[in-house]
Phi, psi and omega in degrees: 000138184245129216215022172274330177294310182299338161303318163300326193277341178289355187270303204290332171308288176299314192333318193267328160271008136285013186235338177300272172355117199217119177248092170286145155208129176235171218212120160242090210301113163305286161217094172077167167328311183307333170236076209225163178240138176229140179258132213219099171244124189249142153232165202247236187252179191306319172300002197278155175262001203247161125256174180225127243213085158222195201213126210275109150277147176209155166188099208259108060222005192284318200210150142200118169237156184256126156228175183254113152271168185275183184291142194211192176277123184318008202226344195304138199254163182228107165240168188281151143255178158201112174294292191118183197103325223056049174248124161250137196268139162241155155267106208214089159087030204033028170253133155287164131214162143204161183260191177208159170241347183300306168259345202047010194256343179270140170205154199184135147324139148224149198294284188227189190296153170281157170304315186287007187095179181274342208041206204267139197280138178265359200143173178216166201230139200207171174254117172244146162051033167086012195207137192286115169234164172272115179234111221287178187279153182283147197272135164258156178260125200280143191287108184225132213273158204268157195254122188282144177322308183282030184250293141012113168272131166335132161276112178314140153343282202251119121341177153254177181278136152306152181310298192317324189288287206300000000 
């Protein structure tokens, strides 16, 4: 038996679990790349139920920390909020955290909605087509409502002349 073939051939064996392993990352740009929050998901192999899942704050050239959140399902959507401050609530799986961009250093769990809310959603961080994209939220528009005439105060006719015309 000739068994000289198997040492070559074994790279081709390991070939399909090494190619399972997937490091995504996507970027919800604040104000421009400089200021940004990127959600970062590694997945291992393919029979795994968890991916590992954290999240870059920056706002460069003053700051950028990697924080580690847990592990969630590989399909798992992460969305933004924005409270103000430069503080952010993410949603992962109904679990809070929230960051900051002032330091990047803070980051924390949270038990429940803050009193002031979640504030307004800014996006999600979601799997389209096999691949981690940022998908902002549609901007709502504050709603304007049409104004009854007789509320509109009258424009005098005539003017009076200005000082300068005389």
């Amino acid at each position: 038996m000739c068994y000289g073939f198997m040492p070559r051939l074994l790279p081709l064996f390991l070939l399909p679990f090494l190619v399972a392993c997937s490091d995504q990352r996507a970027t919800f740009e604040i104000k421009g790349s400089a200021h940004a929050l990127s959600l970062i998901r590694v997945t291992g192999m393919p029979w795994e139920k968890t991916a590992k899942y954290s999240i870059v704050a920056a706002r460069m050239p003053d700051c950028m920390r990697r924080h580690a959140m847990p592990e969630a399902s590989p399909g798992a959507s992460v969305e933004v909020y924005s409270p103000g401050n430069e503080a952010w609530i993410l949603k992962q799986d109904g679990s809070l955290f929230v960051t900051e961009t002032r330091t990047c250093e803070g980051f924390a769990r949270l038990d429940k909605v803050p009193e002031g809310g979640l504030g307004p959603l800014m996006g999600r961080f979601e799997i389209r087509n096999d691949t981690l994209v940022f998908t902002a939220a549609p901007r709502v528009e504050a709603p304007t409502l049409p104004v009854p005439a007789e509320s509109v105060p009258a424009l005098p006719v005539a003017l009076p002349p200005s000082p300068a015309s005389t």
